[in-house]
N, C-alpha and C positions, 0 to 999 in steps of 0.2 A: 787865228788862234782861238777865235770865239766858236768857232764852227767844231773844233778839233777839243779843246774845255768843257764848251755847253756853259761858263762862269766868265761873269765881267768879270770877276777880282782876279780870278787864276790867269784869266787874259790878259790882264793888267801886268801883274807882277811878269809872266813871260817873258812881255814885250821889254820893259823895265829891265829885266836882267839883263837881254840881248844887249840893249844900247848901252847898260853898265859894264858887262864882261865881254866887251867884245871891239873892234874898230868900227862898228856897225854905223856909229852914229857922225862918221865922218864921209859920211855919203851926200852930208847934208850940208856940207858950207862951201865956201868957193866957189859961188857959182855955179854947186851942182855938178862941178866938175867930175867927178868918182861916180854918180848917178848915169850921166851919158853915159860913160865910157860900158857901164852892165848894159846898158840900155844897146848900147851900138854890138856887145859882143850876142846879147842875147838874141837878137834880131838875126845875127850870122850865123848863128847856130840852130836860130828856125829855119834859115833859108837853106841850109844844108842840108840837116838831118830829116826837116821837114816840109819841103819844096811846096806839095799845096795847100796845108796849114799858112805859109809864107805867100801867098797867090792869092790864096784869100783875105787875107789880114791886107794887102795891098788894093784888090778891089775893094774893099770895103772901105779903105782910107781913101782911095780915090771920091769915093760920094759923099766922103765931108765937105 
C-alpha cells in the first residue's frame, strides 16, 4: 500500500480499514488455519495457470 500511496499515514489508515471492514483479520488466529488454506489454493493456481513460474518457485525452494 506504501508503494501504491507514496504516505505512511494514508498506508496506515488502508490497512486499518481492511482488517476493520472486512473478515480480513481472521486469517490470523487458529493456528493460521485460513492463512494455509490461501496459501495451498494460491500455490494451485500458480501450478496451473502458471506451470513455470511454479517450476521455478520449486527449484528455488529446493536450495533452501
Amino acid at each position: 500500500m506504501l508503494q501504491i500511496t507514496n504516505n505512511e499515514e494514508d498506508s496506515f489508515y488502508l490497512l486499518l480499514g481492511l482488517f476493520e471492514n472486512t473478515d480480513f483479520s481472521s486469517i490470523f488466529i487458529e493456528e493460521l488455519t485460513k492463512l494455509k488454506i490461501f496459501f495451498y489454493v494460491f500455490e494451485r493456481l500458480i501450478s496451473i495457470y502458471l506451470p513455470e513460474l511454479n517450476t521455478h518457485f520449486q527449484v528455488s525452494n529446493d536450495l533452501i
